[in-house]
N, CA, C and O atoms as CSV, one atom per row, in Angstrom:
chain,resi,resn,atom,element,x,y,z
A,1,UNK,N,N,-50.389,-28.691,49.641
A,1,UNK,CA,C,-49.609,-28.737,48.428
A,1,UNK,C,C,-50.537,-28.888,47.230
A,1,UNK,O,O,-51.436,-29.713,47.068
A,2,UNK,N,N,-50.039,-27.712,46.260
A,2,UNK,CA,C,-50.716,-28.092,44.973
A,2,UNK,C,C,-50.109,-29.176,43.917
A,2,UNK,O,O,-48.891,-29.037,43.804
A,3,UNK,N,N,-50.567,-30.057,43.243
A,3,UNK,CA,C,-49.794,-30.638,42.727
A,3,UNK,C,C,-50.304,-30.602,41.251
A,3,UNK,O,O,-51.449,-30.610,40.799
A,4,UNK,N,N,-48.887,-30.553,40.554
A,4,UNK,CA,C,-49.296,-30.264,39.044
A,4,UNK,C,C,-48.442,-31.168,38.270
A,4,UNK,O,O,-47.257,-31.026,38.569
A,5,UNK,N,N,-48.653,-32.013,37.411
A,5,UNK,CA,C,-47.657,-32.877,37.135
A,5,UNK,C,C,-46.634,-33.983,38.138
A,5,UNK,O,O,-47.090,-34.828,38.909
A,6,UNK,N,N,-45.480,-33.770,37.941
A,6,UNK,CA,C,-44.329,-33.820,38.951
A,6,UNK,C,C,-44.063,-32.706,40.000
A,6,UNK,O,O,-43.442,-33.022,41.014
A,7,UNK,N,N,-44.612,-31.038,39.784
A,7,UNK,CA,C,-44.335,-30.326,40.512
A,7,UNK,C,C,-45.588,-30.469,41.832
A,7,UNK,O,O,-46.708,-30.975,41.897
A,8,UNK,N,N,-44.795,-29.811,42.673
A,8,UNK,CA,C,-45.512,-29.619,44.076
A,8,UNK,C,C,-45.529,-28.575,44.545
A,8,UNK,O,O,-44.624,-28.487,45.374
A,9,UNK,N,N,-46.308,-27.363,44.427
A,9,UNK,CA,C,-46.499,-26.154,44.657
A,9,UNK,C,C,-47.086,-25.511,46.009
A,9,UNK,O,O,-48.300,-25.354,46.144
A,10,UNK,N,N,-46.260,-25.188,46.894
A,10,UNK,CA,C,-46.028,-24.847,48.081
A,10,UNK,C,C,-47.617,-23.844,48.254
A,10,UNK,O,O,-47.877,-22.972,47.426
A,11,UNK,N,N,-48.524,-24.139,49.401
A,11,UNK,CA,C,-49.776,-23.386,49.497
A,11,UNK,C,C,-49.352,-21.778,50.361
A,11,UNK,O,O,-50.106,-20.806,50.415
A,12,UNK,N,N,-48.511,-21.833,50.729
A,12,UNK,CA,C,-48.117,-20.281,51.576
A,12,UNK,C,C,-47.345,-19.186,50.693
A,12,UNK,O,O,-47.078,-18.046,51.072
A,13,UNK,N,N,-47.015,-19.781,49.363
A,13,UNK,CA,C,-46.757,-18.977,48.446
A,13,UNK,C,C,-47.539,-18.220,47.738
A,13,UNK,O,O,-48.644,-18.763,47.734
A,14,UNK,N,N,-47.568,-16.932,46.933
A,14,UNK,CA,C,-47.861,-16.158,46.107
A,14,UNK,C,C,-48.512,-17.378,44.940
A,14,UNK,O,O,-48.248,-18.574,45.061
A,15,UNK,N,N,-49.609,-16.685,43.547
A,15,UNK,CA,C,-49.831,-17.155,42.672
A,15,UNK,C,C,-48.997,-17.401,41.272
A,15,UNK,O,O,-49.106,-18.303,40.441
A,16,UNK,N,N,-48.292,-16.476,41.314
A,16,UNK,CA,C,-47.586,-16.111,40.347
A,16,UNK,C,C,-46.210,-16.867,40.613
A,16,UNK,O,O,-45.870,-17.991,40.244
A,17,UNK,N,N,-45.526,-15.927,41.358
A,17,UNK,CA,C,-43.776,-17.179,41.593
A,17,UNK,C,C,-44.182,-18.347,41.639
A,17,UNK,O,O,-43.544,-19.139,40.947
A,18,UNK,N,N,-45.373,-18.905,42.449
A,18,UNK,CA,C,-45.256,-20.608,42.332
A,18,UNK,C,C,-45.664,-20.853,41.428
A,18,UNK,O,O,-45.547,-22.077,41.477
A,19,UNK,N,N,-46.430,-20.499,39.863
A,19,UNK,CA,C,-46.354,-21.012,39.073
A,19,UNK,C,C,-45.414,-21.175,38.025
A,19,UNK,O,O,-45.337,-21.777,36.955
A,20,UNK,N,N,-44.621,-20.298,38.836
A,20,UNK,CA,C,-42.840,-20.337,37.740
A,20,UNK,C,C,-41.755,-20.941,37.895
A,20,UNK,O,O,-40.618,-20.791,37.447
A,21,UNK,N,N,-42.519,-22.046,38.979
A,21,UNK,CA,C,-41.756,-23.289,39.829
A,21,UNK,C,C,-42.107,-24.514,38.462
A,21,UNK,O,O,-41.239,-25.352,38.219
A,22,UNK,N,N,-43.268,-24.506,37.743
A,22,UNK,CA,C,-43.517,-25.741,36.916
A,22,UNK,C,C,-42.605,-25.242,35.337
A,22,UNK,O,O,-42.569,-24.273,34.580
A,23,UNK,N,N,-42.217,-26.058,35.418
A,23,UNK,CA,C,-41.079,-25.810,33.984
A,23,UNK,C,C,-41.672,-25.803,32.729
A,23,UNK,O,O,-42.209,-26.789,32.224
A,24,UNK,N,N,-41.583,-24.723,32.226
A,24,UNK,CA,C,-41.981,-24.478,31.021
A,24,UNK,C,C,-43.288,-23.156,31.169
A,24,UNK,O,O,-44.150,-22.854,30.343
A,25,UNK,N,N,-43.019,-22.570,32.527
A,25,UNK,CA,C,-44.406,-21.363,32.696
A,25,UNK,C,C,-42.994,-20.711,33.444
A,25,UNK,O,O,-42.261,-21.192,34.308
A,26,UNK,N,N,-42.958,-19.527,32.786
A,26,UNK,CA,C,-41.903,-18.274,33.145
A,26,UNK,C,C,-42.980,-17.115,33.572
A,26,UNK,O,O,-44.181,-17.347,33.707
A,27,UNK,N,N,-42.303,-15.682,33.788
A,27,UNK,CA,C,-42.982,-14.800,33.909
A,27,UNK,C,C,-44.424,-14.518,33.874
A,27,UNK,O,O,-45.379,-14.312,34.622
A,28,UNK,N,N,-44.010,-14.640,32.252
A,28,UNK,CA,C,-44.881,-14.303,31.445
A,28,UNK,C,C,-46.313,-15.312,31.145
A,28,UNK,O,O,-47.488,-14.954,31.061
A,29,UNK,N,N,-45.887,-16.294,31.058
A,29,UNK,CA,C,-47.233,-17.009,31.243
A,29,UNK,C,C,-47.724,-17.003,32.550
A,29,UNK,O,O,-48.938,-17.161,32.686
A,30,UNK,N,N,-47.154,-16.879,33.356
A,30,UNK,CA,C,-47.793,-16.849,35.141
A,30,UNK,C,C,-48.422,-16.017,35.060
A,30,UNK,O,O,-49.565,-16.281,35.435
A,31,UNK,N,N,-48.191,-14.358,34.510
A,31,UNK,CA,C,-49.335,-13.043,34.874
A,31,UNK,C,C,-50.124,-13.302,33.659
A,31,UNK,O,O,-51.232,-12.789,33.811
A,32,UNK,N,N,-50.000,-13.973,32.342
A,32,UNK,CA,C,-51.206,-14.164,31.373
A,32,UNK,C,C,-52.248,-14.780,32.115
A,32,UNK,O,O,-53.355,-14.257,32.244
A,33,UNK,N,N,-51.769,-16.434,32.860
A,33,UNK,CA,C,-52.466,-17.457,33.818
A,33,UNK,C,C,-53.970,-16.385,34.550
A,33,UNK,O,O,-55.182,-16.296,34.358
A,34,UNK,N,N,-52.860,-15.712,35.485
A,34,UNK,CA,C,-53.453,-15.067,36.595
A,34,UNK,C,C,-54.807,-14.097,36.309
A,34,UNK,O,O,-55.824,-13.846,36.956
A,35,UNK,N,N,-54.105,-13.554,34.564
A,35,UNK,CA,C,-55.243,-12.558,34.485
A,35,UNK,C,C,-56.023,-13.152,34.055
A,35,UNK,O,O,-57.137,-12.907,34.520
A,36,UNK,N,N,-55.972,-13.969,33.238
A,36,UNK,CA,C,-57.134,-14.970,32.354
A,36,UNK,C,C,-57.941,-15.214,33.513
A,36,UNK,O,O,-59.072,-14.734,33.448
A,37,UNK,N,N,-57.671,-15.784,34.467
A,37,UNK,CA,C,-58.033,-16.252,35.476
A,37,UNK,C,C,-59.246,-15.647,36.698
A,37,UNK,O,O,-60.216,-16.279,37.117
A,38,UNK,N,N,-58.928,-14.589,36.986
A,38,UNK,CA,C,-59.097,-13.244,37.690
A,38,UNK,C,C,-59.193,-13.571,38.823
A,38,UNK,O,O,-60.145,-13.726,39.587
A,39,UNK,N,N,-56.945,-13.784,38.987
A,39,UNK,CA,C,-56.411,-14.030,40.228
A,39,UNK,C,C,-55.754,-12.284,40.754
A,39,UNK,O,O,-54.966,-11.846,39.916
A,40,UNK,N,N,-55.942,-11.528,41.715
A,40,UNK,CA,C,-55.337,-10.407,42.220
A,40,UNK,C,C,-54.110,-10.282,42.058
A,40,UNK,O,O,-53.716,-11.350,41.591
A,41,UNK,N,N,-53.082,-9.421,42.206
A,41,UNK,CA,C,-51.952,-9.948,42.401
A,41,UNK,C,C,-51.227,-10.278,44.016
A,41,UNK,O,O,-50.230,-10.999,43.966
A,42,UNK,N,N,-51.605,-9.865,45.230
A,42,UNK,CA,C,-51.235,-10.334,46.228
A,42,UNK,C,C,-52.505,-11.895,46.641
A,42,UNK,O,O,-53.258,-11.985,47.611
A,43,UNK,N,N,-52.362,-12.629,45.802
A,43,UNK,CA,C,-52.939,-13.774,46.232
A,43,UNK,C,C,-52.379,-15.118,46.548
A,43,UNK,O,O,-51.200,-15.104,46.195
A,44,UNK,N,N,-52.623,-15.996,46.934
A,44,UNK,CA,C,-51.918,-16.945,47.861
A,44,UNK,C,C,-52.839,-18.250,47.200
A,44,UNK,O,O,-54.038,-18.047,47.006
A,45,UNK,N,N,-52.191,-19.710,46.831
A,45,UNK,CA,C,-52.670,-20.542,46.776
A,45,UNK,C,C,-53.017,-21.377,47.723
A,45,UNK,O,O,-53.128,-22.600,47.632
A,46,UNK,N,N,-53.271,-20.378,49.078
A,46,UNK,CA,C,-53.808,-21.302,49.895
A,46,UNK,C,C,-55.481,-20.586,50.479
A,46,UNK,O,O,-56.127,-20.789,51.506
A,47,UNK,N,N,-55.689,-19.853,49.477
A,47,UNK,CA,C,-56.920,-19.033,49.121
A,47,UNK,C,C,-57.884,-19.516,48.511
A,47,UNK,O,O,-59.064,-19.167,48.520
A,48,UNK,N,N,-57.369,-20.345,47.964
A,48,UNK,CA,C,-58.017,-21.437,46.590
A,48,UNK,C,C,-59.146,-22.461,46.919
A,48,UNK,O,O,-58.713,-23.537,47.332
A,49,UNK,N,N,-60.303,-22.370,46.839
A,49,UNK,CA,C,-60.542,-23.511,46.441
A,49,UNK,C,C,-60.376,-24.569,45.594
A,49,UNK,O,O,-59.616,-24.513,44.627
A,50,UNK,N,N,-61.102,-25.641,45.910
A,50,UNK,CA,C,-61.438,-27.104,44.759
A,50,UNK,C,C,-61.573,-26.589,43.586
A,50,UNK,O,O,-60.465,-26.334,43.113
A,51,UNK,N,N,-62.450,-26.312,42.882
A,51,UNK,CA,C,-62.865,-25.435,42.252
A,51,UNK,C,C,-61.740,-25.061,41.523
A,51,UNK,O,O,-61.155,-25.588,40.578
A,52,UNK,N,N,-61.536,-23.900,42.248
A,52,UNK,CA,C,-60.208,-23.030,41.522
A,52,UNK,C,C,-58.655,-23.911,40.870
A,52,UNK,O,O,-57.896,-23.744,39.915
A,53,UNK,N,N,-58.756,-24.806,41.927
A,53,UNK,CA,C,-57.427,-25.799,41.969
A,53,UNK,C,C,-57.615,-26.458,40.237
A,53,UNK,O,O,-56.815,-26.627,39.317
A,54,UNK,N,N,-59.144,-26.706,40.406
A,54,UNK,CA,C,-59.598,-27.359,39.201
A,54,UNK,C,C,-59.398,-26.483,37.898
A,54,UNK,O,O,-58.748,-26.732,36.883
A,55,UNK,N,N,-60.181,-25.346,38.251
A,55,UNK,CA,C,-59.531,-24.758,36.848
A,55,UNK,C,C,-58.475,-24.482,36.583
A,55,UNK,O,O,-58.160,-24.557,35.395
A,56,UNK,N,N,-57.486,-24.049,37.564
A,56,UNK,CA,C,-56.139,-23.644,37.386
A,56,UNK,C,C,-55.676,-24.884,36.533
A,56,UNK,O,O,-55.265,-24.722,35.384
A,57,UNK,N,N,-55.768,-26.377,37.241
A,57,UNK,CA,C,-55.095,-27.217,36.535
A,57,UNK,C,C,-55.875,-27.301,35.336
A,57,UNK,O,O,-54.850,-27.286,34.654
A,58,UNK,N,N,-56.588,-27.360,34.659
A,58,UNK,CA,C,-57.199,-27.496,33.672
A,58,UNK,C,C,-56.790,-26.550,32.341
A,58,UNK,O,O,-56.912,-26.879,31.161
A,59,UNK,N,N,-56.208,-25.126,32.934
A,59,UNK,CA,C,-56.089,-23.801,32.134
A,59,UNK,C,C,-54.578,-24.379,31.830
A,59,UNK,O,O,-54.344,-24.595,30.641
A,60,UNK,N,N,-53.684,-24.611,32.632
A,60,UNK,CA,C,-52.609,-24.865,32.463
A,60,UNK,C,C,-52.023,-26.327,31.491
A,60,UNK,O,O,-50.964,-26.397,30.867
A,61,UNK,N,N,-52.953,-27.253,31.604
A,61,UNK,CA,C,-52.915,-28.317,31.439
A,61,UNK,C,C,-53.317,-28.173,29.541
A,61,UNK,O,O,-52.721,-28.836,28.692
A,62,UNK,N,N,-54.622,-26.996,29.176
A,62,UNK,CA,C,-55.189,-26.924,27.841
A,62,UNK,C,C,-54.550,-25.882,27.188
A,62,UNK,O,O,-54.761,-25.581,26.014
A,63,UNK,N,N,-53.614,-25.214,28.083
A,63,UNK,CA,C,-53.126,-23.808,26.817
A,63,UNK,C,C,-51.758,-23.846,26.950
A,63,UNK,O,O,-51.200,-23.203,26.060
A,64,UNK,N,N,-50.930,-24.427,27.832
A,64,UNK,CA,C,-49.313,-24.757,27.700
A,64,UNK,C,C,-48.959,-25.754,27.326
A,64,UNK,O,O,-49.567,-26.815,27.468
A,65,UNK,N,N,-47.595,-25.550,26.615
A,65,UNK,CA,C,-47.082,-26.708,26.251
A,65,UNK,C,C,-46.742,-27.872,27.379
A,65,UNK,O,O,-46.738,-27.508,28.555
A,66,UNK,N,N,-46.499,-29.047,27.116
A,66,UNK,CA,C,-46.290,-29.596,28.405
A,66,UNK,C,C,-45.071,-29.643,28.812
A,66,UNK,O,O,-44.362,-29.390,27.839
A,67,UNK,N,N,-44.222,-29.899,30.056
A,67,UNK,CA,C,-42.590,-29.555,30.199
A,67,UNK,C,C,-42.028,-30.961,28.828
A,67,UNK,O,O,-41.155,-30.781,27.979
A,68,UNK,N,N,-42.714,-32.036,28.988
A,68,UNK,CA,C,-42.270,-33.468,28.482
A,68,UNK,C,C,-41.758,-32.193,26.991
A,68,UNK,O,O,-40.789,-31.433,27.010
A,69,UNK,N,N,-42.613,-32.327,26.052
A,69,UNK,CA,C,-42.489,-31.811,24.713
A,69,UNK,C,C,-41.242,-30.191,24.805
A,69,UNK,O,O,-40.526,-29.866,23.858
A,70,UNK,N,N,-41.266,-29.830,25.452
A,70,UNK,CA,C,-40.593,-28.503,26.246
A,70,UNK,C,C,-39.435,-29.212,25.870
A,70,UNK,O,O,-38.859,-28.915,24.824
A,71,UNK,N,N,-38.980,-30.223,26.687
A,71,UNK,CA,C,-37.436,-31.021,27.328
A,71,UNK,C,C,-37.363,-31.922,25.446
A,71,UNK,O,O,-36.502,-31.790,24.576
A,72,UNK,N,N,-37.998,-32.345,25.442
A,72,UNK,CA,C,-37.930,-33.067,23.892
A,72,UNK,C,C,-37.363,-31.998,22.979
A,72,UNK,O,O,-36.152,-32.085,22.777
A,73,UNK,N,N,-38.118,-30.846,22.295
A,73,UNK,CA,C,-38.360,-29.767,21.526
A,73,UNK,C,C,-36.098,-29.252,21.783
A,73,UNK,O,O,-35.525,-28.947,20.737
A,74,UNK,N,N,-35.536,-29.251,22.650
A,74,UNK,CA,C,-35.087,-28.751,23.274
A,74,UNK,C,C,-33.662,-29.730,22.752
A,74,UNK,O,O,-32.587,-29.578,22.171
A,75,UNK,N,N,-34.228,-30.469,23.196
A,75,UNK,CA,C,-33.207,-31.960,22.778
A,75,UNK,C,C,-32.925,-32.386,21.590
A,75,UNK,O,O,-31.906,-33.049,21.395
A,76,UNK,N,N,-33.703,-32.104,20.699
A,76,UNK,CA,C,-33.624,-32.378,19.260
A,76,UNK,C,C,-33.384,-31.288,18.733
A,76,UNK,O,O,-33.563,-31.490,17.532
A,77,UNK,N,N,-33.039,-30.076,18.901
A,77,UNK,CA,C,-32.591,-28.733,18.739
A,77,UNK,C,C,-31.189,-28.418,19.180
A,77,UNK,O,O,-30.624,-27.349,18.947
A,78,UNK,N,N,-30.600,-29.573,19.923
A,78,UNK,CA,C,-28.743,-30.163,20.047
A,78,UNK,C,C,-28.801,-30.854,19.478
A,78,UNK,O,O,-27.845,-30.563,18.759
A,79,UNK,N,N,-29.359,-32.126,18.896
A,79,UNK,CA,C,-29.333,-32.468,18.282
A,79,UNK,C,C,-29.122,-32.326,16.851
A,79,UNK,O,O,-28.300,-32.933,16.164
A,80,UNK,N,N,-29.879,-31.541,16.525
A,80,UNK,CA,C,-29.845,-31.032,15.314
A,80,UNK,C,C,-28.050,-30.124,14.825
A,80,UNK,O,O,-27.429,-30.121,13.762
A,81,UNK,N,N,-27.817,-29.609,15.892
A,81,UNK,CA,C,-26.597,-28.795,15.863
A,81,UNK,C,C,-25.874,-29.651,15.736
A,81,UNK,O,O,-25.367,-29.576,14.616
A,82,UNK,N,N,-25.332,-30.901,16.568
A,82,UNK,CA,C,-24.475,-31.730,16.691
A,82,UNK,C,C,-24.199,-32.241,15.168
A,82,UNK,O,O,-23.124,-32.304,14.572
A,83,UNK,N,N,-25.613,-32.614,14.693
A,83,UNK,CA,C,-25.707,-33.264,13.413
A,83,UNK,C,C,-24.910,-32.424,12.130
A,83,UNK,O,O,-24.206,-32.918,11.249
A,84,UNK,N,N,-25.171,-31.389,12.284
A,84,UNK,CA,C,-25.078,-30.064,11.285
A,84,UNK,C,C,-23.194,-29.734,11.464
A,84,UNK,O,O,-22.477,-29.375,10.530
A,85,UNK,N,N,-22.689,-29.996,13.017
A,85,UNK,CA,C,-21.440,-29.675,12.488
A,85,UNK,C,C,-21.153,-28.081,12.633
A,85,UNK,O,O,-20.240,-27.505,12.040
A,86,UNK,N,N,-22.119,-27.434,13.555
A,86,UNK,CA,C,-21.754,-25.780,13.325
A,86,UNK,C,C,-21.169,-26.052,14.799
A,86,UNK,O,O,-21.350,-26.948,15.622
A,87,UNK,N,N,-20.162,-24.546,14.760
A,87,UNK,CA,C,-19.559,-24.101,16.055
A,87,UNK,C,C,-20.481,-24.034,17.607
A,87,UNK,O,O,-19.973,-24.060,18.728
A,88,UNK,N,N,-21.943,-23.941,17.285
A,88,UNK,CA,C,-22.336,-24.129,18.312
A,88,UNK,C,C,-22.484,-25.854,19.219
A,88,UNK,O,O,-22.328,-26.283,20.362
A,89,UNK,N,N,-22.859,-26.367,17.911
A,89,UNK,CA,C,-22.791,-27.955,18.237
A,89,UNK,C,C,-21.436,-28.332,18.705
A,89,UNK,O,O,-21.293,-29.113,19.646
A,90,UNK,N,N,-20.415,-27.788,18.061
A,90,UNK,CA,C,-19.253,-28.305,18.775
A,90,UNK,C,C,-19.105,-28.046,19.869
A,90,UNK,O,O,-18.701,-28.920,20.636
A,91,UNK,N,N,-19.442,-26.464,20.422
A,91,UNK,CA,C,-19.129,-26.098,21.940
A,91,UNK,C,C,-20.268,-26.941,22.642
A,91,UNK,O,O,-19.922,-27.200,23.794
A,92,UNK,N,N,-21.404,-27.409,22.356
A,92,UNK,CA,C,-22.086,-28.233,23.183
A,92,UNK,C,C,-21.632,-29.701,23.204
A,92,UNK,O,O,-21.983,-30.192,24.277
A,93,UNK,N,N,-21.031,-30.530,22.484
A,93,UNK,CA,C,-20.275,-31.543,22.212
A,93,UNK,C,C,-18.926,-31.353,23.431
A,93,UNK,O,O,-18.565,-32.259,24.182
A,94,UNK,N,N,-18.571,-30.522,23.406
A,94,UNK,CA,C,-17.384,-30.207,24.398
A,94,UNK,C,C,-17.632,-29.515,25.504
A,94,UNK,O,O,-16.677,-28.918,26.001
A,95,UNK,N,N,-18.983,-29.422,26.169
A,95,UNK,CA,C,-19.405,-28.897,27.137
A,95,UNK,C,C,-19.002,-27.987,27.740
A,95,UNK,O,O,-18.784,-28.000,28.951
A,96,UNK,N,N,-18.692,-26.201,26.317
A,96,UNK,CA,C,-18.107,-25.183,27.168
A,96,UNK,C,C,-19.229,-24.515,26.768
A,96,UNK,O,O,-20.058,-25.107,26.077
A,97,UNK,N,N,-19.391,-23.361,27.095
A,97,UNK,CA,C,-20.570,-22.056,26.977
A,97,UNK,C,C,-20.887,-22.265,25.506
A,97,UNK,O,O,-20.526,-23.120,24.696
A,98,UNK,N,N,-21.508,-21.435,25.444
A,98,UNK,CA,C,-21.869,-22.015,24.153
A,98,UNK,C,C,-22.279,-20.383,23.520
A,98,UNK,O,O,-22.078,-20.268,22.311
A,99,UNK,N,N,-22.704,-19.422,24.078
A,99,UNK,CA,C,-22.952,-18.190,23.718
A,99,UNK,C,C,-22.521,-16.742,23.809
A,99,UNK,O,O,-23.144,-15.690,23.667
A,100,UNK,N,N,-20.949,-17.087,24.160
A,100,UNK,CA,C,-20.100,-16.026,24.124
A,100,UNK,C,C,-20.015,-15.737,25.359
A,100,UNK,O,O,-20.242,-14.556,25.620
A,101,UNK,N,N,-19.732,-16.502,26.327
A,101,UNK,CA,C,-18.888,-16.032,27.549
A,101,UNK,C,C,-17.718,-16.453,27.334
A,101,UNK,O,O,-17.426,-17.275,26.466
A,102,UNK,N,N,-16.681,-15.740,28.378
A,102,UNK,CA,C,-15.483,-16.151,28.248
A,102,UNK,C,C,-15.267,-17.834,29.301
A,102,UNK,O,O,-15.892,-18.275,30.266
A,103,UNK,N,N,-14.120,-18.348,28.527
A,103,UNK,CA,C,-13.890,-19.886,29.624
A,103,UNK,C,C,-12.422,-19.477,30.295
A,103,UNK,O,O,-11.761,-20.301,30.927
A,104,UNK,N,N,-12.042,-18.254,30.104
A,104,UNK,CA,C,-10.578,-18.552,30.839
A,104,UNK,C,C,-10.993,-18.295,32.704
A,104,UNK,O,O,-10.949,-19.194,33.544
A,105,UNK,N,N,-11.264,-17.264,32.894
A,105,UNK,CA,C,-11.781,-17.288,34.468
A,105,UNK,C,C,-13.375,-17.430,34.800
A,105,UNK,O,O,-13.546,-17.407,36.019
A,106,UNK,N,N,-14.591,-17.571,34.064
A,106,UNK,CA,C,-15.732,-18.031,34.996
A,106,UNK,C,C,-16.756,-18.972,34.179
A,106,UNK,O,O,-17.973,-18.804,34.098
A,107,UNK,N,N,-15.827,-20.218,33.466
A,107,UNK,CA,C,-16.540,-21.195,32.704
A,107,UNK,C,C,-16.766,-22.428,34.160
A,107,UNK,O,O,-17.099,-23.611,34.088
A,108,UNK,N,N,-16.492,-21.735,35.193
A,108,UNK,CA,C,-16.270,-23.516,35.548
A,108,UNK,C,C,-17.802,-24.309,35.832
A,108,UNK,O,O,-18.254,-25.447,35.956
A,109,UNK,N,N,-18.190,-23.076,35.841
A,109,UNK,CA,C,-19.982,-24.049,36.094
A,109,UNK,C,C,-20.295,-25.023,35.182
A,109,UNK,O,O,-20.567,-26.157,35.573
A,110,UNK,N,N,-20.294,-24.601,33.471
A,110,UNK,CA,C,-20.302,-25.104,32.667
A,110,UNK,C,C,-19.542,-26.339,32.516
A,110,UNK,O,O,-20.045,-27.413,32.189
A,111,UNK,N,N,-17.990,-26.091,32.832
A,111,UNK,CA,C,-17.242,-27.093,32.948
A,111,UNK,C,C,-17.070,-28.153,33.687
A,111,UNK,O,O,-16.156,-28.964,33.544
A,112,UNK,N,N,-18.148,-28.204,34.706
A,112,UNK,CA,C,-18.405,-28.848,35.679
A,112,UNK,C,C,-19.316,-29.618,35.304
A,112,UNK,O,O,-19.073,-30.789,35.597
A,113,UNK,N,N,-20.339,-29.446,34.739
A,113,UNK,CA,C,-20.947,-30.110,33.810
A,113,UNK,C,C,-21.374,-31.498,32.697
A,113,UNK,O,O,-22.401,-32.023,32.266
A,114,UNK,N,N,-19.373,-31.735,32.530
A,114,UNK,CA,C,-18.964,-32.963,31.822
A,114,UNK,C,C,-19.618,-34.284,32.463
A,114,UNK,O,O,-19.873,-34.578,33.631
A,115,UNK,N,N,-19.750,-34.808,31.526
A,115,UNK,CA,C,-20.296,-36.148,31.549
A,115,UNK,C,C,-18.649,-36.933,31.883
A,115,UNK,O,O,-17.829,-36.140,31.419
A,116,UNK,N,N,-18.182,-37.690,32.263
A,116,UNK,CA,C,-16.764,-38.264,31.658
A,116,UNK,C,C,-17.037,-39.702,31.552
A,116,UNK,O,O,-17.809,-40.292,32.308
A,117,UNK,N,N,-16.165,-40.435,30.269
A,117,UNK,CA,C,-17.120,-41.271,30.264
A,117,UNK,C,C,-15.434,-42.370,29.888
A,117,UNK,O,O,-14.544,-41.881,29.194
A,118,UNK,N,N,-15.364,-43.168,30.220
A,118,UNK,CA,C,-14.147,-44.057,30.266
A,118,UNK,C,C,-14.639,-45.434,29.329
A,118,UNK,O,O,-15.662,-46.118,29.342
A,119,UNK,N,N,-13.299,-45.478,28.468
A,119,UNK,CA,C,-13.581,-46.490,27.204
A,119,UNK,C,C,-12.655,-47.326,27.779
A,119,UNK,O,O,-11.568,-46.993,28.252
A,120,UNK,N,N,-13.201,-48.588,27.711
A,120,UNK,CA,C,-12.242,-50.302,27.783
A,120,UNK,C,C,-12.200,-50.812,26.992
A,120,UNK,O,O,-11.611,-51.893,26.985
């Protein structure tokens, strides 16, 4: 197991999908990672040396944001809506979609969602 943060990155996996297991590295930063790097694309993190483990964490650690600031950045950006009073803050206040799906037949994920919270 690679370990990066909180994540734990499976060694029989590919380079790329398992780095799109750590939150806040999508696609797109995984094949930037890889090429910066000069990882192949059928490569395996169980190919890796010390070494490599080292720079990988190091590359990731000095040129991405971290998930913490990610989840913050994110949070204060509902925040901000809530504060402001626009239609989107309200649909997040009321925990329905928020970007134009319909809620009559396939909100229930969303709606499932609720916090419920009971006043005495």
């Amino acid at each position: 197991m690679f370990l990066f943060r909180e994540f734990s990155l499976p060694l029989k996996h590919e380079i790329r999908p398992a780095l799109r297991s750590v939150y806040g590295v999508g696609w797109y930063k995984a094949i930037f990672t890889c090429s910066r790097l000069g990882f192949a694309t059928p490569y395996f993190l169980d190919n890796l040396n010390l070494y490599f483990f080292a720079v990988l964490h190091f590359f990731l650690k000095g040129f991405h944001i971290s998930d913490a600031r990610i989840k913050r950045r994110v949070i204060l950006s509902i925040n901000r809506l809530f504060d402001s009073g626009c239609y989107r803050g309200k649909r997040h206040q009321l925990c329905l979609p928020v970007r134009g799906q319909r809620t009559r037949t396939n909100a229930s994920t969303q709606r499932s969602k609720r916090i419920i919270t009971i006043s005495s």
